[in-house]
C-alpha positions as CSV (number, residue, x, y, z in Angstrom):
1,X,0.0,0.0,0.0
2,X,2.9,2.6,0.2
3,X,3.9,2.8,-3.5
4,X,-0.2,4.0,-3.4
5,X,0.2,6.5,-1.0
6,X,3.4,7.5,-2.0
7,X,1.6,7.9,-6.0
8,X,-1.6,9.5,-3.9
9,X,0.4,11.9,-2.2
10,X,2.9,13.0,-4.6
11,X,0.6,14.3,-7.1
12,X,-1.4,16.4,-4.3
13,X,1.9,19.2,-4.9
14,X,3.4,18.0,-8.0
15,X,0.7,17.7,-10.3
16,X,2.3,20.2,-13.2
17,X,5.3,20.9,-14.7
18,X,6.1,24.1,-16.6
19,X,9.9,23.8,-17.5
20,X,12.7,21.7,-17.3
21,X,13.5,23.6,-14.0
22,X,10.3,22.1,-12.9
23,X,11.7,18.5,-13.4
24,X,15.1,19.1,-11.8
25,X,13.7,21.0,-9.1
26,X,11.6,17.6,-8.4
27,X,14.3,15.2,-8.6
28,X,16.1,17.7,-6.2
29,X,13.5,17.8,-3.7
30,X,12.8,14.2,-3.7
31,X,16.4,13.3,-3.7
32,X,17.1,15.0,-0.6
33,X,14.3,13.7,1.6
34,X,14.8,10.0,0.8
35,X,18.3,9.5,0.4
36,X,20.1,11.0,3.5
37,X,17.8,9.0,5.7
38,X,18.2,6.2,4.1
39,X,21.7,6.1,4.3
40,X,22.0,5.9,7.8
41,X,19.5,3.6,7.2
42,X,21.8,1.8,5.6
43,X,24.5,2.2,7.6
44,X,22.8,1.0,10.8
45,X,21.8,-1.6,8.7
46,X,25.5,-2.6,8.1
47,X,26.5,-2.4,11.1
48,X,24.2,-4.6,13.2
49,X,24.6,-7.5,10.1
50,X,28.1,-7.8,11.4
51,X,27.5,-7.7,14.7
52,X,24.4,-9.7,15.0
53,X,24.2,-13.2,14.4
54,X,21.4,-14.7,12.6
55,X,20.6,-11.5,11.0
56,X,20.1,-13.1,7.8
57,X,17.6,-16.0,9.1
58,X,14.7,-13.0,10.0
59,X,14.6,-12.9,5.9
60,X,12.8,-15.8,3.6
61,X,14.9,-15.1,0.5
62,X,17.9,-17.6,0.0
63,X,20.8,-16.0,0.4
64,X,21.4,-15.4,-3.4
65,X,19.3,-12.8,-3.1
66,X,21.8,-10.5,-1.1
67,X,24.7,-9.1,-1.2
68,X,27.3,-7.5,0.8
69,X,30.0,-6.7,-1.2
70,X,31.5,-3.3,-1.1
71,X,30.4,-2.9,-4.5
72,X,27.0,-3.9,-3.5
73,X,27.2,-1.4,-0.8
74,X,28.5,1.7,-3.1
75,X,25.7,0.5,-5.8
76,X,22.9,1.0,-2.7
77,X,24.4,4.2,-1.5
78,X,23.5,5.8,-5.7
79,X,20.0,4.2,-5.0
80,X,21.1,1.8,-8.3
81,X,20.3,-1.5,-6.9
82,X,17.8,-1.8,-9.4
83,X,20.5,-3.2,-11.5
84,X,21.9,-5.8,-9.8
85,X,18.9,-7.6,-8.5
86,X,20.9,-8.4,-5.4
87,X,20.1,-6.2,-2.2
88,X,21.2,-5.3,1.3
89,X,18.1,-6.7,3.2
90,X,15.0,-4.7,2.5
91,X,16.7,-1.8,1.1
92,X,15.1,-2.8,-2.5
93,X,12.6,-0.8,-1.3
94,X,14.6,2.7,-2.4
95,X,15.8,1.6,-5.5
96,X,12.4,0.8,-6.7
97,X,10.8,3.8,-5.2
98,X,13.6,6.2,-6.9
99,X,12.7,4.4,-10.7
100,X,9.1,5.3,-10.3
101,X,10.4,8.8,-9.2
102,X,12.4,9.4,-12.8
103,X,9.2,8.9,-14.5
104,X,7.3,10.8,-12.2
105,X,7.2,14.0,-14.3
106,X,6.6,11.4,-17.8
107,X,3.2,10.0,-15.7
108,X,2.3,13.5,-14.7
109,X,2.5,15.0,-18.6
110,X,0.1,12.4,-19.4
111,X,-2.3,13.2,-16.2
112,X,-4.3,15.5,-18.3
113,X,-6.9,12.7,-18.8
114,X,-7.8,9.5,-17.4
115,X,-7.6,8.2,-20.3
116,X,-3.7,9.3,-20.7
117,X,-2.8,8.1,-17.2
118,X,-4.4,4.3,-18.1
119,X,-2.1,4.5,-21.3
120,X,0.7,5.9,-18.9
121,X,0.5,3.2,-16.6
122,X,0.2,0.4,-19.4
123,X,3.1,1.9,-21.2
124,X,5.6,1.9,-17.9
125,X,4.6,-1.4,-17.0
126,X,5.6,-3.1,-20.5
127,X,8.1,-0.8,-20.8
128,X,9.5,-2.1,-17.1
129,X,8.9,-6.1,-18.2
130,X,11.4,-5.4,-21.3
131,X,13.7,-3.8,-19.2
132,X,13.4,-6.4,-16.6
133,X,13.1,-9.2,-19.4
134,X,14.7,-10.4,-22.1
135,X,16.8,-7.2,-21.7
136,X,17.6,-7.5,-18.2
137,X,18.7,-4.0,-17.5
138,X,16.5,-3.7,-14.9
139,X,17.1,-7.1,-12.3
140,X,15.0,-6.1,-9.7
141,X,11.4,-7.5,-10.2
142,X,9.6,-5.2,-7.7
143,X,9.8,-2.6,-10.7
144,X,7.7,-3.3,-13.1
145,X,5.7,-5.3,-10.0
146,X,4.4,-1.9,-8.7
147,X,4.3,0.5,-11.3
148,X,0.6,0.6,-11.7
149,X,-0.1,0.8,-8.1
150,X,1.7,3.5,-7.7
151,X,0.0,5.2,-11.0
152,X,-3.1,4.1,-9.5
153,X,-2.2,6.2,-6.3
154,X,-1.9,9.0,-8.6
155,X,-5.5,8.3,-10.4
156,X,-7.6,7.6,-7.4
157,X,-6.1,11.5,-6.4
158,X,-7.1,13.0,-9.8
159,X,-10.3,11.5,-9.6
160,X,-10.7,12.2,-5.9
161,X,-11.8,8.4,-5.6
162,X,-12.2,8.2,-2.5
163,X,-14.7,11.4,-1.8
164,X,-16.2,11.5,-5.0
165,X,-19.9,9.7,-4.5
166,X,-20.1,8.7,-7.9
167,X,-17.5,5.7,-7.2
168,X,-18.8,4.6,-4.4
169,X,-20.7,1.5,-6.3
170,X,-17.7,0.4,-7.8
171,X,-16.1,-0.5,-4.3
172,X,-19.0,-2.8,-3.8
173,X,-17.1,-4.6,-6.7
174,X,-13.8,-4.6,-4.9
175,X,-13.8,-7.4,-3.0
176,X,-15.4,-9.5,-5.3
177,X,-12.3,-8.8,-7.6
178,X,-10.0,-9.5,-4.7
179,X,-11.3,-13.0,-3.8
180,X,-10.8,-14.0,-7.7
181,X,-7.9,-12.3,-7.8
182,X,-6.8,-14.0,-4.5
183,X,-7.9,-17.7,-5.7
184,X,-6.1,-17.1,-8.8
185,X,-3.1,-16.5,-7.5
186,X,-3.0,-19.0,-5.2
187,X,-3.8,-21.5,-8.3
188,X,-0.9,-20.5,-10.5
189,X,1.4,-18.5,-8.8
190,X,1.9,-19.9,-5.4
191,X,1.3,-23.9,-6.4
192,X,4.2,-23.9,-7.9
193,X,3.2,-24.6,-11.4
194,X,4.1,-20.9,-12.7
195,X,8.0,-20.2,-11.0
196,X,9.9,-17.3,-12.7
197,X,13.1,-18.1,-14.7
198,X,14.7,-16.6,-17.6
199,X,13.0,-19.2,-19.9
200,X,10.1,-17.3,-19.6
201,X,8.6,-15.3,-22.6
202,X,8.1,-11.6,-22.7
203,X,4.2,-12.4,-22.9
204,X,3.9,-14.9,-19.7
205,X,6.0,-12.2,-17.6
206,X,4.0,-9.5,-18.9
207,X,0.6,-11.9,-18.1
208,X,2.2,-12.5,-14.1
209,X,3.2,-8.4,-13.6
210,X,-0.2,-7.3,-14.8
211,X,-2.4,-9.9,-12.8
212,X,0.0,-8.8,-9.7
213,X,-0.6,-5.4,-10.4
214,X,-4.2,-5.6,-10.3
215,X,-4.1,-7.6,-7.2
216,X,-2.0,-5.3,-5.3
217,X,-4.0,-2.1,-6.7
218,X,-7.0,-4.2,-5.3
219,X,-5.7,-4.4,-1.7
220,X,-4.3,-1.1,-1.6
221,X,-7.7,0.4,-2.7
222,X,-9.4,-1.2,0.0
223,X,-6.8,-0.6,2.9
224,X,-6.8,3.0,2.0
């Protein structure tokens, strides 16, 4: 639900851009309230690996999916783990969150309509699935995983979803969506049958992200 509030809130002050000043000014502002936080964050996160032990058990992952090499650690201090798929505990988090903020201002120049932020969010997601898939820029599959709930963030503030009256009969829908959305998952996803692995074809990742994304965008409706 945070990529949705984060989408839900950002667009409350940052719904235009004039100029390119604009845009810098953004990344600026953004810049400066996530990352020196986070970097003690990251520090303190360091620091109590090596000190604690059985640190890593508290995670589910298998230890693949970290690392905590020095080059790992000066790719999480850019904000750039993104790229290597491999992350200092939870801190995938940032790296994700900073992608979505790059194309902030793109999502916001096509906010005009709903219509242009449906084709905004559609776009970025199979643009992310390339990128994560068979180009493998991206390695990090929380990317193109949450794009459209943080875009849906921004649309339920446009629309003012949650005050307007005249949505109010959609939400009765809500939950039936979640259940079959819920069910469905369970069936493919989590049985085992439908495990990610580079054999996959653009199509079938592009087929689990969406379904995903409407799932998530379900929940984080209804937690709101």
């Amino acid at each position: 639900i945070f990529f949705f509030l984060s989408g839900y809130t950002l667009y409350i002050n940052n719904n235009k851009f004039n100029n390119i000043g604009d845009v810098i000014g953004f990344y600026k502002k953004r810049l400066l309230r996530i990352l020196p936080l986070y970097w003690v964050a990251l520090l303190v996160f360091l620091i109590f690996y090596d000190t604690s032990s059985g640190f890593r058990s508290y995670y589910l992952e298998p230890a693949s999916y970290y690392d905590f090499s020095l080059s790992s650690f000066i790719i999480h201090f850019a904000g750039l783990q993104t790229i290597t798929g491999k992350f200092i505990g939870g801190m995938w988090f940032i790296g994700t969150i900073i992608a979505y903020y790059l194309v902030y201002p793109l999502i916001v120049y096509f906010s005009k309509s709903l219509r242009g932020l449906l084709a905004a969010a559609a776009v970025l997601l199979a643009i992310f699935v390339l990128l994560y898939t068979p180009l493998h820029i991206i390695k990090d599959d929380h990317v193109p995983l949450f794009i459209s709930i943080f875009v849906g963030g921004i649309i339920a503030n446009k629309i003012n979803l949650f005050y307007n009256k005249d949505y109010e009969k959609y939400f009765a829908v809500l939950p039936i969506v979640l259940v079959l959305t819920l069910l469905i998952d369970i069936k493919l996803f989590d049985s085992g049958s439908f495990v990610l692995n580079e054999s996959f074809s653009v199509i079938k990742f592009g087929f689990y992200f969406f379904f995903r994304n409407v799932l998530l965008l379900t929940v984080s409706i209804l937690s709101f």
